[in-house]
Backbone as a chain_set.jsonl record, in Angstrom:
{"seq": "XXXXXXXXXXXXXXXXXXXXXXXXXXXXXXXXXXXXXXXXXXXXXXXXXXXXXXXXXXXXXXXXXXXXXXXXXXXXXXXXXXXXXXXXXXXXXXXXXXXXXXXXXXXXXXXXXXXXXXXXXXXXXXXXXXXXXXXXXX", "coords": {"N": [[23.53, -25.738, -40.698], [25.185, -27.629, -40.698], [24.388, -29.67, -42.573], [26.18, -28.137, -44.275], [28.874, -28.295, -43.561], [28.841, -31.145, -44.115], [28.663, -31.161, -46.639], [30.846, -30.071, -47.604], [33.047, -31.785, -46.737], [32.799, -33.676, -48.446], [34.047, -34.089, -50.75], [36.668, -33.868, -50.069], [36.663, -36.058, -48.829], [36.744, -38.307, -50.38], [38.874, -37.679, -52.29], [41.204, -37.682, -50.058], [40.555, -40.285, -49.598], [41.407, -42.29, -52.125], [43.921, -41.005, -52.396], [44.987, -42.052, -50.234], [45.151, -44.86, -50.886], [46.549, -45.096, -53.391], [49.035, -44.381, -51.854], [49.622, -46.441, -49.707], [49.877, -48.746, -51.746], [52.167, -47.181, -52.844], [54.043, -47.297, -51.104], [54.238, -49.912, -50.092], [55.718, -51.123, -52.514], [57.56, -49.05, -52.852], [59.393, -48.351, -50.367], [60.693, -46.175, -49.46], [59.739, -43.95, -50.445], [57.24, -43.795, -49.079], [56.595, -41.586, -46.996], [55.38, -39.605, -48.559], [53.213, -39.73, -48.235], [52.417, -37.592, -46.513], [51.397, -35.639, -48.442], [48.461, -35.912, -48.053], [48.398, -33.636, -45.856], [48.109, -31.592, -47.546], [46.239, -31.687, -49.186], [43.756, -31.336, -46.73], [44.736, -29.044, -45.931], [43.775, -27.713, -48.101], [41.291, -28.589, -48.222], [40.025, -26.98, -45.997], [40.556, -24.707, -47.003], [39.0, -24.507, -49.186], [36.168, -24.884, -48.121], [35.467, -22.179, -47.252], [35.972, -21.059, -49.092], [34.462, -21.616, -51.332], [32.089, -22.914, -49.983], [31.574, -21.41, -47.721], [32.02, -20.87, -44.989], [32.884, -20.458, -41.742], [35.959, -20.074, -40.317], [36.03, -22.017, -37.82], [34.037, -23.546, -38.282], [34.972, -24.548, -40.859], [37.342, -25.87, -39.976], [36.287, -27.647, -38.482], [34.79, -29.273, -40.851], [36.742, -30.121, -42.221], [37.742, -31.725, -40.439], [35.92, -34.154, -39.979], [36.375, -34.98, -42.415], [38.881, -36.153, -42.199], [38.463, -37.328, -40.237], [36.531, -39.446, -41.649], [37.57, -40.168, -43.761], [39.973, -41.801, -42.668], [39.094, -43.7, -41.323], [38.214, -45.403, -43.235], [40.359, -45.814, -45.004], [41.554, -47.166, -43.179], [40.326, -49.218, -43.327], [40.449, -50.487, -45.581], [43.523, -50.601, -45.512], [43.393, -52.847, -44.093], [42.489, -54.769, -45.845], [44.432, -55.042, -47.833], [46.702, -55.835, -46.142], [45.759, -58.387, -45.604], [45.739, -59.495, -48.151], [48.387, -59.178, -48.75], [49.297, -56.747, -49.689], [50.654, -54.973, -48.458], [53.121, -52.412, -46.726], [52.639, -53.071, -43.611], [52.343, -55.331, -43.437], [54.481, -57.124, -43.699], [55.119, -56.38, -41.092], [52.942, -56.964, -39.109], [52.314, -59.667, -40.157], [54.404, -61.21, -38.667], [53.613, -61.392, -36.134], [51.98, -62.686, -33.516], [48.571, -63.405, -34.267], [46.375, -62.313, -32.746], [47.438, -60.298, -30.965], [48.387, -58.906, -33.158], [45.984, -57.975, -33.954], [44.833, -56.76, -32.147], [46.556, -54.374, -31.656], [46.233, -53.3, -33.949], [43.853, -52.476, -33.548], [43.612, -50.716, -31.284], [45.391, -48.689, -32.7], [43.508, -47.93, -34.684], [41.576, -46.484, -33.16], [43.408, -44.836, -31.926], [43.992, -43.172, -34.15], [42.08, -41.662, -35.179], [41.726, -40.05, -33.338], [43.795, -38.799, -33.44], [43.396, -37.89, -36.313], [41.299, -36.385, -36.122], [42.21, -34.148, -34.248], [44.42, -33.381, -36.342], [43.174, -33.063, -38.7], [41.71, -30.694, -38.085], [42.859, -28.767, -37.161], [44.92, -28.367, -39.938], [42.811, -27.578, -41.407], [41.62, -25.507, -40.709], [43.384, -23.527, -40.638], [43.739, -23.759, -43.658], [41.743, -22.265, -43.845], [42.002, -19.88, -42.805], [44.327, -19.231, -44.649], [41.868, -18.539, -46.559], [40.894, -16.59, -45.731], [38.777, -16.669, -43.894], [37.039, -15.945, -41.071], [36.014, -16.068, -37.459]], "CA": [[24.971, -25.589, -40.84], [25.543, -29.328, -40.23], [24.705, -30.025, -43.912], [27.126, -27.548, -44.886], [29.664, -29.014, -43.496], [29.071, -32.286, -44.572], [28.577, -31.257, -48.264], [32.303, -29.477, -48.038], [33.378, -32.802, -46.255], [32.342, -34.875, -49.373], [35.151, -34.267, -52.182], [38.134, -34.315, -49.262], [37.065, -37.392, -48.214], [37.138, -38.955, -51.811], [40.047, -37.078, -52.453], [41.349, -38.312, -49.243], [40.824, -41.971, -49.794], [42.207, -42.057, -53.048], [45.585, -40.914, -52.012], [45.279, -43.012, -48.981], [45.135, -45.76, -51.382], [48.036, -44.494, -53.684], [50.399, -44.0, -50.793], [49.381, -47.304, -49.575], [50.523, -49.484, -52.711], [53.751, -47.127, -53.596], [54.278, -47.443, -50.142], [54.626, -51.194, -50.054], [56.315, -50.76, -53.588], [58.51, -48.27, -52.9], [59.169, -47.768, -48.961], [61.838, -44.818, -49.085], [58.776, -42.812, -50.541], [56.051, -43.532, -48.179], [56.459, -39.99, -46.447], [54.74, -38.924, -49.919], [51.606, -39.116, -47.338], [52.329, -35.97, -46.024], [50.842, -34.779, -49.232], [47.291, -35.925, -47.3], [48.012, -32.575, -45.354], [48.069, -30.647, -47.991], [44.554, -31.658, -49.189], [43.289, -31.25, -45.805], [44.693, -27.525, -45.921], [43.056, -27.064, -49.021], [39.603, -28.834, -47.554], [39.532, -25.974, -45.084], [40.476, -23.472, -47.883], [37.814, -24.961, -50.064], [35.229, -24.807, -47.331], [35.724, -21.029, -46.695], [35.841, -19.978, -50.527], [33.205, -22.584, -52.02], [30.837, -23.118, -48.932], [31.108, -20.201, -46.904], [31.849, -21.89, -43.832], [33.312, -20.032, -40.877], [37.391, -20.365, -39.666], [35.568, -23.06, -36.845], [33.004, -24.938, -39.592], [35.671, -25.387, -42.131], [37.872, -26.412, -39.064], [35.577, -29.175, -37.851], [34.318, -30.073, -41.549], [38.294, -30.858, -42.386], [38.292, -32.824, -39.317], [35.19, -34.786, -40.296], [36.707, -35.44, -43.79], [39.781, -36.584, -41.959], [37.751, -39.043, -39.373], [35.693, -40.864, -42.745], [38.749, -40.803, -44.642], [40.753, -42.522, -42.157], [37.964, -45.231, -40.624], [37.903, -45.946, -44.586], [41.195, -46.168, -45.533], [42.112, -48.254, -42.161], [39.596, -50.745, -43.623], [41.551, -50.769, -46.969], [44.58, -51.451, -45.197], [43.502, -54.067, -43.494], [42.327, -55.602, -46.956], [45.658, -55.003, -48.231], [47.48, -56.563, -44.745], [44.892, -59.656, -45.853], [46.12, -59.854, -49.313], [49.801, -59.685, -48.65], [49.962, -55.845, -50.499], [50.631, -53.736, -47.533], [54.199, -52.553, -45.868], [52.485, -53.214, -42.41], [52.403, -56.733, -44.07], [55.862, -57.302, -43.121], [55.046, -56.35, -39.38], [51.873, -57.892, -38.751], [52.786, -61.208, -40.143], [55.525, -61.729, -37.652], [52.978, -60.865, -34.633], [50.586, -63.481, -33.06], [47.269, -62.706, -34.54], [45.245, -61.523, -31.679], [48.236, -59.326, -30.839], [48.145, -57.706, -34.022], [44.191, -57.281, -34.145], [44.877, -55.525, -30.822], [47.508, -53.427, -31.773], [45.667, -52.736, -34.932], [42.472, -51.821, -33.214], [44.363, -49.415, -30.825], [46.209, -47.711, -34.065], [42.507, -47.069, -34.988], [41.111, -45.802, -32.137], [44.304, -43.095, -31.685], [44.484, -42.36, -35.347], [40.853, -41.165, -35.443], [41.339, -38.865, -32.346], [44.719, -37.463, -33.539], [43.151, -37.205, -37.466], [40.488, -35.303, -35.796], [42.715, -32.856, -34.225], [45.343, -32.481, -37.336], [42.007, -32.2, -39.705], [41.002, -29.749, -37.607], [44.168, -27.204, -37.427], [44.847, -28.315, -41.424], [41.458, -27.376, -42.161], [41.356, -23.814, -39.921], [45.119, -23.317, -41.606], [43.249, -23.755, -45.03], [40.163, -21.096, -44.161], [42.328, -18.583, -42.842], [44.494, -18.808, -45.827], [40.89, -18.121, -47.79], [40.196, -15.226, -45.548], [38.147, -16.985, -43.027], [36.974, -15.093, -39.82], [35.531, -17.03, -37.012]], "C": [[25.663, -26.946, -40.936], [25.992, -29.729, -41.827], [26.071, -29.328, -44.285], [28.188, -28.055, -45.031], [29.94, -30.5, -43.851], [28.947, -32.191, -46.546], [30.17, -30.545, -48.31], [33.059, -30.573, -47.573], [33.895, -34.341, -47.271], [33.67, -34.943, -49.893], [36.197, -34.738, -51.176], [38.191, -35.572, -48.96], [37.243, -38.133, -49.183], [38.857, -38.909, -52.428], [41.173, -37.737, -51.532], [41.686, -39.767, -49.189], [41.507, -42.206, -50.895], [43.527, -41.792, -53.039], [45.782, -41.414, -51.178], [45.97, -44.384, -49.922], [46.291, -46.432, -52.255], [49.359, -44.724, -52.772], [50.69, -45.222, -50.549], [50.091, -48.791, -50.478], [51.462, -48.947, -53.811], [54.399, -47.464, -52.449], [55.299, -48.913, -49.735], [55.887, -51.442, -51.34], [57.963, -50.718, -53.391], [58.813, -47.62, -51.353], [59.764, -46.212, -48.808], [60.413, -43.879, -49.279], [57.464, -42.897, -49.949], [55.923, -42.76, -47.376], [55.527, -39.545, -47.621], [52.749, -39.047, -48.947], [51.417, -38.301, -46.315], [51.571, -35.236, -47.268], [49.23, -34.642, -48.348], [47.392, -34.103, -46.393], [47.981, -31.615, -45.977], [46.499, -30.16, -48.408], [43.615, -31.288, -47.928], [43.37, -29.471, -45.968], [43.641, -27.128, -47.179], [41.763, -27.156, -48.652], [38.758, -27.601, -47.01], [39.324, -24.488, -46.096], [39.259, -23.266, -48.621], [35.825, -24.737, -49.013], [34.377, -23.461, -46.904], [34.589, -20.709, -48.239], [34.175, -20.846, -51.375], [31.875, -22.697, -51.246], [30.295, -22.249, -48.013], [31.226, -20.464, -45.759], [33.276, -20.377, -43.279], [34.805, -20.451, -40.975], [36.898, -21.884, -38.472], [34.799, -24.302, -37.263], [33.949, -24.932, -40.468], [37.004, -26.506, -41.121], [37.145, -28.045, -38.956], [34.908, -29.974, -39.345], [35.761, -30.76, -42.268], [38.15, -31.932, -41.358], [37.039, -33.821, -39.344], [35.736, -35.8, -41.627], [38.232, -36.062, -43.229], [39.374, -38.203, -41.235], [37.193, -39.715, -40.868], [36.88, -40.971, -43.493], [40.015, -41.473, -43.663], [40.317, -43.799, -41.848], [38.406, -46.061, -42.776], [39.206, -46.419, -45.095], [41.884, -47.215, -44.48], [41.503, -49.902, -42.604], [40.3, -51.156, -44.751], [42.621, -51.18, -46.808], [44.705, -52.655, -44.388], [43.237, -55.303, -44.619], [43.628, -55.776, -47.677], [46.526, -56.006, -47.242], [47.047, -58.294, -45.56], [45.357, -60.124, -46.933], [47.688, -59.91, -49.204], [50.182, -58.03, -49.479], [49.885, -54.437, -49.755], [52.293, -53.623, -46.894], [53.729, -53.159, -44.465], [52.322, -54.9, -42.795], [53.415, -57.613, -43.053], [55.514, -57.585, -41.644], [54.077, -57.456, -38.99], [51.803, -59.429, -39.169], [53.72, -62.286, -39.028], [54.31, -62.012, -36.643], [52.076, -62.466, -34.663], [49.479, -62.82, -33.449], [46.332, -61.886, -33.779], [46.238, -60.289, -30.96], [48.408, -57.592, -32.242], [46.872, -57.036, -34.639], [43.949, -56.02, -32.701], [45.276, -54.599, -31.334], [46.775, -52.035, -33.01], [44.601, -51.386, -34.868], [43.282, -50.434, -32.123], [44.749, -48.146, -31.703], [44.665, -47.029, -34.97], [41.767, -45.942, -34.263], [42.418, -44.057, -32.187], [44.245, -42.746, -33.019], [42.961, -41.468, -35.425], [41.255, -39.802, -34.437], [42.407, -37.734, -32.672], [44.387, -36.848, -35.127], [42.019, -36.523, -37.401], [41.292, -33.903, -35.504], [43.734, -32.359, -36.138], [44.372, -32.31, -38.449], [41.715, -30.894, -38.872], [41.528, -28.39, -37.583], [44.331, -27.332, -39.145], [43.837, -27.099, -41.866], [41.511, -25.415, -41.637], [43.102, -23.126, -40.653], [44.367, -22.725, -42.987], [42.145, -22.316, -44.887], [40.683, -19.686, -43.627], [43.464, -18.219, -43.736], [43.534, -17.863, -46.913], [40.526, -16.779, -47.127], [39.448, -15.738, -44.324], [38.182, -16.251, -42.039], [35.905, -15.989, -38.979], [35.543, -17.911, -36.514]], "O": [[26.825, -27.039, -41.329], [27.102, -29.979, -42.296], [27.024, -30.044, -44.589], [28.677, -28.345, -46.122], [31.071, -30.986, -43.874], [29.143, -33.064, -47.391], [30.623, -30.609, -49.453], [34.169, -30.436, -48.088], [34.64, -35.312, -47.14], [34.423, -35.832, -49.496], [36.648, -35.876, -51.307], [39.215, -36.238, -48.809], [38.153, -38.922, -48.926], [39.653, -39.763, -52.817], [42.074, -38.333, -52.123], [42.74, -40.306, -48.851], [42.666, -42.418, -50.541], [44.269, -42.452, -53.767], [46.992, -41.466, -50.957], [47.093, -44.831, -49.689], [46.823, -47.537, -52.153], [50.45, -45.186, -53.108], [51.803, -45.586, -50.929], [50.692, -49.696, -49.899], [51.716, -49.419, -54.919], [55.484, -48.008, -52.656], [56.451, -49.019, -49.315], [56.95, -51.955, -50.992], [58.937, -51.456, -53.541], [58.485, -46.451, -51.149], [59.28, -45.311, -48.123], [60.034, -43.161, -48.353], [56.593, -42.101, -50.298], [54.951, -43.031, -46.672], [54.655, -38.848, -47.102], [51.637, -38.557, -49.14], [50.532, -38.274, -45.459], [51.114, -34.129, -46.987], [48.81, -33.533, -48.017], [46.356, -33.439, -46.395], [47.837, -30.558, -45.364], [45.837, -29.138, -48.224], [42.52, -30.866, -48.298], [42.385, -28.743, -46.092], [42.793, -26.245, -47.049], [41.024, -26.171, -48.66], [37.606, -27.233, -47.241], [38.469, -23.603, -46.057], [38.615, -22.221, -48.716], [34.697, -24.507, -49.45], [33.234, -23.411, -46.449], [33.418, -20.398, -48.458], [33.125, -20.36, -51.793], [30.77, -22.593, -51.778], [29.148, -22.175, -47.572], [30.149, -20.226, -45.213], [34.083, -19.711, -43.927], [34.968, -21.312, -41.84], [37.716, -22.804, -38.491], [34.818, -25.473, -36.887], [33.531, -25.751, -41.286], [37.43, -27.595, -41.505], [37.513, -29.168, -39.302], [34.516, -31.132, -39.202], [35.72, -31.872, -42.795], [38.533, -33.067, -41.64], [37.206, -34.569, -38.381], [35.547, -37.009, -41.762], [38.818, -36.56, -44.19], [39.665, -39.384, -41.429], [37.732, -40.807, -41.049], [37.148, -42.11, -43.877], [41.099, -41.565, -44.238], [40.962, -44.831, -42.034], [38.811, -47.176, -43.106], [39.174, -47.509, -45.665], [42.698, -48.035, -44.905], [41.881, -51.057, -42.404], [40.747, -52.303, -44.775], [43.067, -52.024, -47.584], [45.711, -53.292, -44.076], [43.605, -56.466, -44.452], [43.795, -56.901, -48.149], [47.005, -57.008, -47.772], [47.869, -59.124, -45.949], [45.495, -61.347, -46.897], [48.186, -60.921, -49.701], [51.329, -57.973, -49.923], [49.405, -53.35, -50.077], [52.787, -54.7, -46.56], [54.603, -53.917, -44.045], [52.125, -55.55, -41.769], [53.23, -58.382, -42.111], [55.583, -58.68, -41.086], [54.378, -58.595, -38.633], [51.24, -60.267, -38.465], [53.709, -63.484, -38.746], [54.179, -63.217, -36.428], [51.688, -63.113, -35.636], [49.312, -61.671, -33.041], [45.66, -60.944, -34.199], [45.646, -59.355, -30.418], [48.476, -56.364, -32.273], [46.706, -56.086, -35.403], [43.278, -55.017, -32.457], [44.44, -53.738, -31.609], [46.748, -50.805, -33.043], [44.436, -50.294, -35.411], [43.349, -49.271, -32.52], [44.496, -46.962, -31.479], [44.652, -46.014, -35.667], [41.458, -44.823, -34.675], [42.257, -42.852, -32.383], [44.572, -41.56, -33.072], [43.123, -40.35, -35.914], [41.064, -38.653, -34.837], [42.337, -36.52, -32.477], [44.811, -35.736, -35.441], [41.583, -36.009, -38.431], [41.181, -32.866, -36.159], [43.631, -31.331, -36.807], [44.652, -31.407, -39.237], [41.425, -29.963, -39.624], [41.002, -27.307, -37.838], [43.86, -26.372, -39.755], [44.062, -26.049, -42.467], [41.424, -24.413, -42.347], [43.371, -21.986, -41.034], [44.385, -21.543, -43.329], [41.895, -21.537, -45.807], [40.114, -18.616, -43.843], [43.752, -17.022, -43.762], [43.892, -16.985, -47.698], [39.944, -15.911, -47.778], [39.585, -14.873, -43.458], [39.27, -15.716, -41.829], [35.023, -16.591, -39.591], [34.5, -18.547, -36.36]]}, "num_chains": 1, "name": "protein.A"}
């Protein structure tokens, strides 16, 4: 079952990074529209939907394989924004420039640590959202 979930895991997280990436450099761009990464929860709902109808995966395995595809697509895109921060083509640019360096490698590393645990839980309701849209039971 493990695989399963990691083969319904795959596309979201592509999918996933990709609009991380997007959001990321309209973001900096264009600040007013950096909410436009609320779309990320839509893909997530669909992950779970997709998990149900495509993979066969339970209401609880499309749950936890959303919330898998949420943890690698976040670790991944945190590393992207830190390449961005590095290059000068990030809004958090702005912030983290001001800061003492070891203040904002802290702060940073904190903002990873909680984003993983809370893009575990909101993959995880997204995703169970998405499979009992498809019908999911379980």
């Amino acid at each position: 079952m493990a695989g399963k979930k990691w083969e319904a895991a795959k596309m979201p997280i592509i999918i996933l990074v990709i609009w991380g990436i997007i959001s990321m450099l309209v973001g900096f761009y264009m600040p007013e529209l950096a909410l436009i990464g609320l779309i990320s929860w839509l893909i997530m709902i669909w992950a779970g939907y997709n998990a149900v109808k495509k993979f066969g995966l339970g209401l609880v395995d499309a749950g936890v394989s959303t919330a898998i595809a949420a943890v690698v697509a976040g670790i991944i895109n945190m590393i992207i924004m830190y390449v961005l921060i590095a290059v000068g083509l990030s809004v958090t640019f702005d912030i983290a420039g001001g800061m003492l360096g070891a203040m904002a490698g802290a702060m940073m590393v904190v903002a990873l640590i909680v984003g993983i645990i809370i893009g575990a839980i909101i993959g995880f309701i997204l995703g169970a959202i998405g499979a009992l849209i498809a019908g999911g039971k379980k």
